[in-house]
N, C-alpha and C positions, 0 to 999 in steps of 0.2 A: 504493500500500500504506500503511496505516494502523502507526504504530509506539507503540512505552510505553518512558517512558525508569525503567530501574532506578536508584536510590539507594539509597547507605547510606551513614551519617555516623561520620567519627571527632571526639566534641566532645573538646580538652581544657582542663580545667577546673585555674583557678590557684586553690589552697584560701586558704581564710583564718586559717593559721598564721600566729604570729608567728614561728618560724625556720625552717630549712631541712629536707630531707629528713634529712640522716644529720649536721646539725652544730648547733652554735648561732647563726650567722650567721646575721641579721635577713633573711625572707623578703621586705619590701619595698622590690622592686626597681622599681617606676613614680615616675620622676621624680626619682631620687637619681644623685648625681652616679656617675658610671662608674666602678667596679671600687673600692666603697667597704666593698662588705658580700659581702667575701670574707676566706678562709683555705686553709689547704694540703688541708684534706680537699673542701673544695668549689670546689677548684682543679686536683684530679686529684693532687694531689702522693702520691708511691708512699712505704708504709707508713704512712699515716693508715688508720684502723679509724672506720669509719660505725658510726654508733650510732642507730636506728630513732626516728622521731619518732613518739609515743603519739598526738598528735591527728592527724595524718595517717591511720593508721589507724580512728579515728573518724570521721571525715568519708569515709572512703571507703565504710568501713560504712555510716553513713548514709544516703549517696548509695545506695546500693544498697537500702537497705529502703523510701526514697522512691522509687521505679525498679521494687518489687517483685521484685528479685534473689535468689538463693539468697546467702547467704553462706558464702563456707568460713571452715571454723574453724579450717585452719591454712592459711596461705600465705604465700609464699615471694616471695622476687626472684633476679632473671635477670639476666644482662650482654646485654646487646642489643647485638653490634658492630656499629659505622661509623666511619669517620674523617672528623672535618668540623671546622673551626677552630674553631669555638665550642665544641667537644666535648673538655674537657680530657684525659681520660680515653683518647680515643677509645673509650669505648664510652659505653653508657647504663643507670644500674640500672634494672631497669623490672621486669614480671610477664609474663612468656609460661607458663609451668606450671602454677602453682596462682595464679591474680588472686582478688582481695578480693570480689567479684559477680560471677554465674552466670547468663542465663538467665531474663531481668527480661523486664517490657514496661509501656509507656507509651500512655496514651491522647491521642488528640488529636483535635480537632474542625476541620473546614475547609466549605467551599460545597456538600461533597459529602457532610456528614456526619460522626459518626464514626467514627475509622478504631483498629485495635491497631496500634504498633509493636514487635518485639520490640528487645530487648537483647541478644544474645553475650553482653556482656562487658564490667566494668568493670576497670582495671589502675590500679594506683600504678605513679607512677614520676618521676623529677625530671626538671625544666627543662633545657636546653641555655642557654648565654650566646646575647649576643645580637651580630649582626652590626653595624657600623654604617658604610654607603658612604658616602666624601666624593670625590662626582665631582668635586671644584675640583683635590683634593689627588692625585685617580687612585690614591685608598688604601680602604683598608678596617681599621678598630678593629674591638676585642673587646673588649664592654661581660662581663664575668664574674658583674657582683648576680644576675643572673637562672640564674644556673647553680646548681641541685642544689633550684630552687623546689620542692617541692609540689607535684604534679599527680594527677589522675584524666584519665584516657582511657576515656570512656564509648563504648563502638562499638556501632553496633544494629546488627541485618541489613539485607538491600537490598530495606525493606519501603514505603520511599517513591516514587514516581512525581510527583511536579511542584517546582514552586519554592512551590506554596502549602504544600504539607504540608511542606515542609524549613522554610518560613518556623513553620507553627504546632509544628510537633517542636522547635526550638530556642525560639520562646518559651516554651512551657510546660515546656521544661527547664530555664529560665533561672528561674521562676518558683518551682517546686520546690527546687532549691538552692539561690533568694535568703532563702526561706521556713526552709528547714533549716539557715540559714547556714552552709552549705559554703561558701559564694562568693558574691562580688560578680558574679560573672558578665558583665564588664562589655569588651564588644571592644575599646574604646579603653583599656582600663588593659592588655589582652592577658590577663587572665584568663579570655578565652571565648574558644578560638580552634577553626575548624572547618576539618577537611580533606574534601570531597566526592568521594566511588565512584560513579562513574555510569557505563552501559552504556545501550545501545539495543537493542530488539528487536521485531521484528512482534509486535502486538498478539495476544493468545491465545498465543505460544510459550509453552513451560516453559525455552528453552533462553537463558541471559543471552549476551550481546556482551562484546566485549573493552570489558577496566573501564578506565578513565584514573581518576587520582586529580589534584584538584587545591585546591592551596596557594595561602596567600596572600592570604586574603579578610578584610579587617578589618571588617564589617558586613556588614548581613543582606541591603542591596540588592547587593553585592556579590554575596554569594554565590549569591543570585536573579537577577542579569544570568550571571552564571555558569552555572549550570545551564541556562536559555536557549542561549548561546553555544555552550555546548558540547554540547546533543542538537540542535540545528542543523547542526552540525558534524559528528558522528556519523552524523548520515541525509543530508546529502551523499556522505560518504565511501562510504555502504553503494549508497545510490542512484544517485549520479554519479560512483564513482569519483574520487573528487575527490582521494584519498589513501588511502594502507593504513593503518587504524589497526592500533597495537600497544599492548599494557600500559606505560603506563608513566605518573611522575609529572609532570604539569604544572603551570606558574603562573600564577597570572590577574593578570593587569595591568587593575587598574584605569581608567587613564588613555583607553590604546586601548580599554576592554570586549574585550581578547581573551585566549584563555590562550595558553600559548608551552611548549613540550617541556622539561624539563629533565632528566631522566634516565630508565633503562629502569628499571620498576616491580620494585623487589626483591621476592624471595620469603621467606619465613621461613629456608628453607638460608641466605641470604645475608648474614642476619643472624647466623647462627654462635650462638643463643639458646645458654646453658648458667649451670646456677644458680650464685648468684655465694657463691663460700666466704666472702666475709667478712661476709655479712647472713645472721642466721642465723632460723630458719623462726618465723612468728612464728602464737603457738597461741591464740586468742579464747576462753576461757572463759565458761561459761554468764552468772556475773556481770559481766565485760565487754560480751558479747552484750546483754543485759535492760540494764543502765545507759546503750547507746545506743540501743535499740529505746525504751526509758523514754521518753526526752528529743525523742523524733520531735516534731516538733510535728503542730497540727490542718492537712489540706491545703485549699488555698482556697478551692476548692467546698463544702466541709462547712464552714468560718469564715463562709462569705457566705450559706451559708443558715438557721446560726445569728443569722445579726445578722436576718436577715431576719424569721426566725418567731417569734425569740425576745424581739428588741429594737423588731420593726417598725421598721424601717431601712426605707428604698426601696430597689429593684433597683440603680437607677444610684449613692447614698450607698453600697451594699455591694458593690458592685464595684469605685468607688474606694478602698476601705480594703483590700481584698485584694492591691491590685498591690505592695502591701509586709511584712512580717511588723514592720518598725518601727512602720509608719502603725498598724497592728491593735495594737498592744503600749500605745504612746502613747494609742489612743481607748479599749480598754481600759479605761486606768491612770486616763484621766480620767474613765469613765464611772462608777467605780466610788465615786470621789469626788462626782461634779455632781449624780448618779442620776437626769440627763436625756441618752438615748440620741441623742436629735435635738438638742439641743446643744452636745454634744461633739462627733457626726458634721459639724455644720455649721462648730464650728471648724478641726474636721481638713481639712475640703476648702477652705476658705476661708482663712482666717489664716494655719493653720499652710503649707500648701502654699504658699500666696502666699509666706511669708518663706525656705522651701526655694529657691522658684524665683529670688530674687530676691537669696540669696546661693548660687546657681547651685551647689547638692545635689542628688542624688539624693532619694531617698525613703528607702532604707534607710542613706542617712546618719543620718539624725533620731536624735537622743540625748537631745531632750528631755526633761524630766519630767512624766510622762503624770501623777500624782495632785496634782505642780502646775500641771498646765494645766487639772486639774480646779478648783481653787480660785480660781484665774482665771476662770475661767467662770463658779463662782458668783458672786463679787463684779460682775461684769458684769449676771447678771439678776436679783443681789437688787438690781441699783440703786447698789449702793455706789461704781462705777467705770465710768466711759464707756467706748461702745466705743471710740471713738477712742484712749482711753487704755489701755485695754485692749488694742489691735495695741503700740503702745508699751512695754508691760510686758512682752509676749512676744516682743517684739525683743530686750529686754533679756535675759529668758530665757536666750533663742539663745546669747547669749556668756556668759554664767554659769547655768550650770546650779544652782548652790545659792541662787539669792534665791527669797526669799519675795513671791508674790504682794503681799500687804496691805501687809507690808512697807515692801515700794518702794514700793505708792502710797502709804503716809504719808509716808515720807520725802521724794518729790517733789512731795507739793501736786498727787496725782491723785483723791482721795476728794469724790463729790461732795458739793457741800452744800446743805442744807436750808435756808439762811439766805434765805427771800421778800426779804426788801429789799433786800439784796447783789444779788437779781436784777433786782428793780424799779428800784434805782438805773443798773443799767449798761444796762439799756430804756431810762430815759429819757436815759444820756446819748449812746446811737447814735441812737437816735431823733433828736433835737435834731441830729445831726451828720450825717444822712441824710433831708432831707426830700424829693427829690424820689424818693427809693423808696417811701418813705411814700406820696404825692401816686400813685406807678402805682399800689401797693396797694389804694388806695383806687378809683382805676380800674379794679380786675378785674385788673391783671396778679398772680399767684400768687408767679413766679418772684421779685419785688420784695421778698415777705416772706421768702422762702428766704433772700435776700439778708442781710436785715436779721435773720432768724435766727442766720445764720452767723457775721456779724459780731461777735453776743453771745455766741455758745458760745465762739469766739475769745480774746474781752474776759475769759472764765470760765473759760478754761482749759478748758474742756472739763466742768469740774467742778459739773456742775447736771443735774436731770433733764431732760431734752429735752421732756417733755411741759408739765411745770409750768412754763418758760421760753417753750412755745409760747404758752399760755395767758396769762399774763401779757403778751405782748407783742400778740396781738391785742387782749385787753381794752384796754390799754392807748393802743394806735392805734386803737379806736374810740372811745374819752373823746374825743379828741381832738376 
């Protein structure tokens, strides 16, 4: 018998507020030392009054009119009970009755085409602290920064079937909210984290399988050895009796590639939902609504095929500027300045990515200044600044964002110069100090003149035209 394994995703997404859900304590919690950016309200401590975070609400908006969501214009939060040590409160504010989006769907493209996903459901609701095991010590800490974070819980229905489309559903939702900067979206910081619904059933049924949920997956191969493992799993059990599945949530363990049971899959009774009297219901006015529908940005199909028709960009130059809404802000800023499209784009993918990757950023880190990376770019091909000196300038850049191009090259003796004998003297004194390159040159090896090229753009600083230098020094070793 032939089977289809059903999916549906809980993503949640860690927002890019500077403070918390209901306090002012600093939202970033990756990398700061344990239980530094807490206080009583975001500690559970009884009679603190939460106080709604405005951009939260915006980003969750957001996220939903990128998602194609209905928005309600009023909603509310819910106490979500459980007891779990991380859980100061023992419960969770969250949205079970009225959530912030309604009813969305997302497109996505895989081997097979593409497909609609819908969306349920988007919810606000804050972070849980974080566990932390030290099997030496046979203990376990409670890291608290991460408690009362910022989150959306985007849920779609169980509209997916493989690990390709789980794989392209969460890229291109990762790429939507790096765009709308909701989120950095990033699994290793834990602001993208996914819980997998999956069921098995003979192919053609209408009628789903018992669902397992399973946790725990900190990347996307994870999650994709996952989904494997576990409809493997699934059609053993149905097939060979291997075991009786039941509802409930599992954990994937990395290490082994397996999941492992951890609890019976609660129901919404379980969670005892009831709205919560101290957040009071919060009402989106038309001018609220329109000032973050305003600010949508352009999504990156439509971005990339503006650059394309409009700028004559290449397919593959406009699809590297899309995978970030910093990269497109910065080419942009600078194209507006150079008022050459294809040499801005070939800094963007060159220089500047080289010096991202090289002090080990993202892409949507770049904070550069896109109308001074334009002005760098022109003094590079009016001539006035080598390239060489020109990656130089934009290193510099990198750690100060306020210099001026021109600037710094006067200041450091990077402006080239025009001065012929300045060049013809430092020819003839490599020349004179390199004769047997000279001597291949003259025998047909090429790479000899490279040699004795480089030596004098060296000797120059870099600061001369490459061409008038070439010139010069062939003429030159032919007098000879």
């Amino acid at each position: 018998m032939r089977y289809e394994t059903v999916i549906g995703l809980e993503v949640h997404i860690g927002l890019s507020t500077n403070s918390k859900v209901f306090c002012s304590c600093s939202a970033e919690s990756y990398g700061a030392e344990p239980n530094v950016h807490v206080c009583p309200a975001c500690c559970g401590m009884p009679g603190m009054l939460p106080v709604v975070n405005r951009r939260m609400v915006d980003f969750g908006m957001k996220a939903g009119m990128m998602l194609n969501c209905h928005i309600n214009r009023v909603t509310t939060f819910d106490k979500k009970s459980y007891y779990y040590p991380d859980l100061p409160a023992s419960y969770q504010t969250t949205q079970w009755f009225a959530p912030i989006a309604v009813n969305g769907f997302m497109e996505i493209e895989t081997s097979s085409g593409k497909k609609r996903v819908r969306i349920k459901q988007i919810h606000m609701e804050e972070d849980a602290g974080k566990l932390v095991h030290d099997i030496r010590e046979d203990t376990t800490h409670i890291d608290f920064n991460r408690s009362s974070v910022p989150l959306i819980e985007i849920v779609s229905q169980p509209d997916l079937s493989s690990a390709e489309e789980v794989e392209a559903y969460l890229d291109r939702l990762n790429i939507l909210l790096r765009f709308a900067k909701v989120s950095e979206c990033e699994m290793a910081h834990g602001t993208m984290r996914c819980d997998v619904n999956l069921s098995v059933r003979p192919e053609g049924s209408d009628k789903l399988g018992v669902r397992t949920e399973m946790k725990n997956m900190n990347s996307i191969e994870a999650i994709k050895r996952a989904i494997e493992y576990e409809t493997a799993r699934h059609i053993d059990a149905i097939e060979n009796g291997a075991e009786v599945l039941i509802q409930e949530t599992r954990r994937w363990d990395d290490l082994t590639g397996k999941s492992y049971a951890m609890r019976d899959k609660e129901t919404a009774g379980d969670y005892r939902y009831f709205p919560d009297p101290n957040v009071m219901p919060v009402v989106i006015d038309d001018a609220w609504y329109n000032s973050v529908k305003d600010s949508l940005p352009e999504f990156p199909e439509v971005k990339k095929k503006r650059y394309i028709d409009e700028l004559g960009l290449s397919d593959y130059d406009a699809d590297q500027l899309v995978r970030s809404i910093a990269l497109c802000e910065c080419f942009e800023s600078a194209y507006s300045v150079c008022s050459s499209a294809k040499d801005a784009v070939n800094w963007m993918t060159s220089e500047v990515m080289s010096e991202l990757n090289a002090r080990d950023m993202t892409y949507d880190m770049l904070s550069l200044n896109g109308e001074a990376l334009g002005r760098l770019i022109l003094l590079v091909s009016d001539g006035e600044v080598g390239r060489a000196n020109g990656r130089k300038i934009l290193s510099a850049m990198f750690d100060d964002g306020n210099i001026d191009p021109k600037t710094y090259a006067e200041q450091n003796d990077m402006i080239v110069s025009h001065d012929t004998d300045l060049i013809e003297q430092t020819v003839r004194t490599i020349v004179a100090s390199n004769q047997k390159a000279v001597a291949d040159y003259k025998n047909g090896k090429e790479k000899a003149l490279m040699s004795l090229f480089g030596q004098c753009m060296r000797e120059l600083k870099g600061n001369c035209d490459p061409q008038t230098l070439k010139t010069i020094l062939t003429e030159y070793i032919a007098s000879l």
